[in-house]
PLY file of the C-alpha trace (Angstrom):
ply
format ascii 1.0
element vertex 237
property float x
property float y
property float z
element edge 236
property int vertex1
property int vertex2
end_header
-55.10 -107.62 -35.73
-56.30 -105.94 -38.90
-54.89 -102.35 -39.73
-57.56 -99.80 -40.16
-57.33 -96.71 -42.16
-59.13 -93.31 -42.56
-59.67 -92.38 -45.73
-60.02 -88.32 -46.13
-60.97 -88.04 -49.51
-63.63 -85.56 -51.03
-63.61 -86.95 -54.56
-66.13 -90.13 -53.70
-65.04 -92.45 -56.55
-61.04 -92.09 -55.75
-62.26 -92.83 -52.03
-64.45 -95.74 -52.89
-61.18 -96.52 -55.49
-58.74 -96.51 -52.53
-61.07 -98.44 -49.55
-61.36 -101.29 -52.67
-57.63 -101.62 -53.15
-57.01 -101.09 -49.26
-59.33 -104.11 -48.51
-57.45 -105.95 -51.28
-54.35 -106.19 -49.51
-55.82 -106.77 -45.57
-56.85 -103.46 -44.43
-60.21 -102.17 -43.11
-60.94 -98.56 -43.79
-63.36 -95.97 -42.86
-64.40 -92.53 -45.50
-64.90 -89.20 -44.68
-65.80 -86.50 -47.47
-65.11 -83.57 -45.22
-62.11 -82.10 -43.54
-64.04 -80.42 -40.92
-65.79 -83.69 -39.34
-62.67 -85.76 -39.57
-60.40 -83.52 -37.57
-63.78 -84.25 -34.87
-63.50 -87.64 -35.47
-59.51 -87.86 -34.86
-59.91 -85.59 -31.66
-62.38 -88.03 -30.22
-61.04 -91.41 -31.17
-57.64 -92.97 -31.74
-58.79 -95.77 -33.11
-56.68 -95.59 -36.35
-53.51 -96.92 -37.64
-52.55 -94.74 -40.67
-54.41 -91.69 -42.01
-54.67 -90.86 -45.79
-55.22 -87.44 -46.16
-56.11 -85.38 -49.55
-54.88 -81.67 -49.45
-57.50 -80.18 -50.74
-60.67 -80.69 -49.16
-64.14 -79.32 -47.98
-64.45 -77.67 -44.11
-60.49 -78.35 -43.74
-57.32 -78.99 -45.71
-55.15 -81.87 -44.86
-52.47 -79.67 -43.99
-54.50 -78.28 -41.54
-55.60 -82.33 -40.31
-52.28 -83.53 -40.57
-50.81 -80.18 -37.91
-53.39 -81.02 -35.44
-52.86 -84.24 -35.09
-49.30 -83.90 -34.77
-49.52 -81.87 -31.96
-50.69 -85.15 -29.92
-50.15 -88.20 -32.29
-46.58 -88.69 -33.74
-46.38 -91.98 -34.69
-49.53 -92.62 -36.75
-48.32 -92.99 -40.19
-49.92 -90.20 -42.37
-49.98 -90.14 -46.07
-50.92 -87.87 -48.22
-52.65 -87.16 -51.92
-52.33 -83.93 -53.81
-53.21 -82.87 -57.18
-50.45 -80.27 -56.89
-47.34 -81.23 -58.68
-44.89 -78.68 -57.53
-42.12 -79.71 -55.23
-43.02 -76.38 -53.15
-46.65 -78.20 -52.49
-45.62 -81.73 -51.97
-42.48 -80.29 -49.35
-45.08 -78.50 -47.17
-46.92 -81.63 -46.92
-43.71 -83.26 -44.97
-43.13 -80.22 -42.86
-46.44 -80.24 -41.26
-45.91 -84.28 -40.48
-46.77 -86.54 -43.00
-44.40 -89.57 -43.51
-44.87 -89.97 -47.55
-47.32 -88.81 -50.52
-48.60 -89.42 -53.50
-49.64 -86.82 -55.87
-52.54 -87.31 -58.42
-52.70 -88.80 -60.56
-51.55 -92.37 -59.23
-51.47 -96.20 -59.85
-53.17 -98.01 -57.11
-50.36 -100.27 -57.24
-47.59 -98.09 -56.12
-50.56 -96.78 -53.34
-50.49 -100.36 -51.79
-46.46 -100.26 -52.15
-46.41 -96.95 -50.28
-49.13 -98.01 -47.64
-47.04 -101.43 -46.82
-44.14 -99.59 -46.43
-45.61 -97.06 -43.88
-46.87 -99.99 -41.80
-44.03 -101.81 -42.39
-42.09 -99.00 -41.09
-43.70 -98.47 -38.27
-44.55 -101.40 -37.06
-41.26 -102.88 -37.12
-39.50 -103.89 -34.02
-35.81 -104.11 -33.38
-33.76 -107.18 -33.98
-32.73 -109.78 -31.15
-30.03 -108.48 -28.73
-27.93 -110.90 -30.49
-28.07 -109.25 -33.56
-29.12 -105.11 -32.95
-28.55 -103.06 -29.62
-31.46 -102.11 -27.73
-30.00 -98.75 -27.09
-27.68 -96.59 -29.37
-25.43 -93.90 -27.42
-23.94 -91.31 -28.88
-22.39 -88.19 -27.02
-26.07 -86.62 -25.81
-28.13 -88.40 -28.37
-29.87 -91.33 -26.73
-31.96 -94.20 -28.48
-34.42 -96.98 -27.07
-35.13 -99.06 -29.94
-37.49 -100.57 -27.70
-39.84 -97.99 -26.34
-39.26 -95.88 -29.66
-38.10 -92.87 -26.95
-34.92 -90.42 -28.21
-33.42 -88.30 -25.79
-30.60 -85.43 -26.28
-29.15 -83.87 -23.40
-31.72 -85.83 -21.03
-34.74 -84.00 -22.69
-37.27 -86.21 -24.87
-37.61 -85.50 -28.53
-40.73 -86.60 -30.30
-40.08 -87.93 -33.25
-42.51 -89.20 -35.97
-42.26 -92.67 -36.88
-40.67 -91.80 -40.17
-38.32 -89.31 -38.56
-37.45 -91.87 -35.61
-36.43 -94.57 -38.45
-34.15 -92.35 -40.11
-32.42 -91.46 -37.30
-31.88 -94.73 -36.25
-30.76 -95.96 -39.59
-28.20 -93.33 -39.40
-27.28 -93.90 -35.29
-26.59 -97.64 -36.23
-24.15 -96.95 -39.56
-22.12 -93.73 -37.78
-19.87 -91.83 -40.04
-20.93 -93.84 -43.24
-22.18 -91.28 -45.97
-25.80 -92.22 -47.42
-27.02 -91.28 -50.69
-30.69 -89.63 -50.83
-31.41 -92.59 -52.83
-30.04 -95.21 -50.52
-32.21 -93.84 -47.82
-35.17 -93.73 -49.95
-34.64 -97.36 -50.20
-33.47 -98.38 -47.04
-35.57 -96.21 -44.72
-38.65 -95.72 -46.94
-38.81 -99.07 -48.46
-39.08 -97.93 -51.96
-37.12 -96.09 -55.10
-38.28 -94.01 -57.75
-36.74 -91.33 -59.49
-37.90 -87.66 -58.48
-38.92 -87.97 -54.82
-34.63 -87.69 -52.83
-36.21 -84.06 -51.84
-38.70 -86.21 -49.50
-35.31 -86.95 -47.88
-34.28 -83.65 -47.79
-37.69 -82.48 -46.08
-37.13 -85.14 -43.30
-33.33 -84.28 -42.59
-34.29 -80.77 -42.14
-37.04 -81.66 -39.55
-35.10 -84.20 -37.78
-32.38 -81.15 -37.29
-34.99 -78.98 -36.29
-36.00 -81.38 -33.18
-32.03 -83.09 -32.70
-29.64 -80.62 -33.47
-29.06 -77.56 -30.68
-28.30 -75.47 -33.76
-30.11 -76.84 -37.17
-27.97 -74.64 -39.52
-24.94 -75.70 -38.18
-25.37 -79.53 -37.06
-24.05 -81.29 -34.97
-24.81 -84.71 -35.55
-26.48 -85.02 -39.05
-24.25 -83.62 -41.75
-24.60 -82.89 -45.51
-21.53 -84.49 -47.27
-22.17 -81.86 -50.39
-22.75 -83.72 -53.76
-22.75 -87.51 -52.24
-25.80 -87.02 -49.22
-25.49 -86.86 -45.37
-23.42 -88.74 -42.75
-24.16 -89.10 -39.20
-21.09 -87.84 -37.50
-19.80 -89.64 -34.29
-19.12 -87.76 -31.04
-15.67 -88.81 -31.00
-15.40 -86.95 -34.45
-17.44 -83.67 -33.48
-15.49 -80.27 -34.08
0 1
1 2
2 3
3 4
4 5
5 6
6 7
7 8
8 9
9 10
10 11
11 12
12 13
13 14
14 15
15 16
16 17
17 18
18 19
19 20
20 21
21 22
22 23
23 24
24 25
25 26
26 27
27 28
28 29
29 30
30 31
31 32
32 33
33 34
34 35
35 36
36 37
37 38
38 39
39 40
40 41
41 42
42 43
43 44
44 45
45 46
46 47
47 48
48 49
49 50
50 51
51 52
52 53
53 54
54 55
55 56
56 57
57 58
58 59
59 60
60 61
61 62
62 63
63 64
64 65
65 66
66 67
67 68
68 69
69 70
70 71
71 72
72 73
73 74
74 75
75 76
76 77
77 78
78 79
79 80
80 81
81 82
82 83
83 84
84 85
85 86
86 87
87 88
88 89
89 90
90 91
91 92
92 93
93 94
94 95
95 96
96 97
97 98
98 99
99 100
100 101
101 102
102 103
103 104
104 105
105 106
106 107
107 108
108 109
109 110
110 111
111 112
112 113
113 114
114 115
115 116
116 117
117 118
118 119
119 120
120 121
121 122
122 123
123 124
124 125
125 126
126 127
127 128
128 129
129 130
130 131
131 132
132 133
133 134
134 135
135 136
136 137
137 138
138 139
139 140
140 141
141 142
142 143
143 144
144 145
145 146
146 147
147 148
148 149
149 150
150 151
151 152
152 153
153 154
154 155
155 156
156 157
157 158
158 159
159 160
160 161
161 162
162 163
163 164
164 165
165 166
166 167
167 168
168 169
169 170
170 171
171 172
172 173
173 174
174 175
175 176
176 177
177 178
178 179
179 180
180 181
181 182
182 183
183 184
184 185
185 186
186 187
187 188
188 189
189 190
190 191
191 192
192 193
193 194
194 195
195 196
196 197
197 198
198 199
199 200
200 201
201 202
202 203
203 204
204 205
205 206
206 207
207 208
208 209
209 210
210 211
211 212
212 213
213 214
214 215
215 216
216 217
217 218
218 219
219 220
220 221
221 222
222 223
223 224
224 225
225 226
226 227
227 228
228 229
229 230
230 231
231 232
232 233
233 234
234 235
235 236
């Protein structure tokens, strides 16, 4: 079936810009000007598969869009578009729940890249039994590759789709240390030069829902100046 996509975009001709480019590669879209009337329109239908979101928009802020529907929705990829270039902006974007962004101004090329690779992402189902468990184990972390469900210590976690493909790239390579940019390519789908701190952002909130204490973790470690390491139970202080 064909992916469709909300478009919350204020500036009309970037919106118009984006639906063009969307439909150019296979996706249907929908526009909405205002923040206000699409957080109605997300509360009342689910009929989405990936949200673009601007920050800075009329009635409501895509910060404020992309909280709410985090509180019930954590799998719908959600990208964002800023016009604010500081890292401080662009991080605060990721800790409310959005899986990547984009900030203004930006090919439309490297918008389809970054759109495939969220649908890519999250639409991507395990290997064969042959080839991938259906279920990684390790000490009270527990992952069903099939149903998308982590548990630790018996109690559900919910991940974003972003988050949940992070922490399964790590569960199936324990112990081996990962460069930010390794895991820009491997889990994102993409490189370019300036954007590791996205990985940072999602470590941090993968800690935040994993980890029984976040500053001093368990599972997910920083190996300082290389990038972060999984650590098996066996290995656990």
């Amino acid at each position: 079936m064909t992916k469709k996509v909300l478009i919350v975009e204020d500036d009309v001709d970037i919106a118009r810009l984006v639906q063009l480019h969307l439909r150019d590669i296979g996706y249907k879209s929908d526009i909405i000007n205002n923040g206000a009337k699409a957080l109605e329109l997300l509360c009342e239908s689910q009929d989405y598969d990936m949200l673009i979101l601007d920050i800075m928009l009329p009635g409501s802020d895509g910060l404020l869009i992309c909280e709410q529907v985090r509180k019930t929705d954590q799998q719908t990829p959600i990208l964002m578009l800023t016009a604010r270039s500081s890292e401080y902006d662009r991080v605060l974007g990721l800790d409310t729940g959005a899986d990547d962004y984009l900030t203004k101004p930006f090919s439309f090329m490297e918008l389809s890249a970054r759109v495939k690779a969220l649908f890519r992402r999250s639409g991507a189902q395990p290997d064969s039994a042959e080839k991938q468990p259906q279920e990684i184990e390790l000490g009270e972390l527990f992952i069903d590759l099939r149903s998308r469900r982590v548990t630790v210590s018996g109690k559900q976690v919910e991940l974003t789709a972003r988050e949940f493909d992070l922490l399964t790239h790590f569960a199936r390579n324990p112990g081996q240390v990962f460069t930010r940019a390794q895991l820009l390519k491997d889990v994102w789908g993409y490189h370019h030069d300036g954007y590791e701190h996205t990985v940072n952002t999602h470590i941090n909130r993968l800690r935040n829902k994993i980890e029984p204490q976040p500053d001093n973790p368990d599972y997910i470690l920083t190996v300082w100046g290389v990038g972060y390491q999984l650590q098996h139970p066996s290995e656990q202080r």
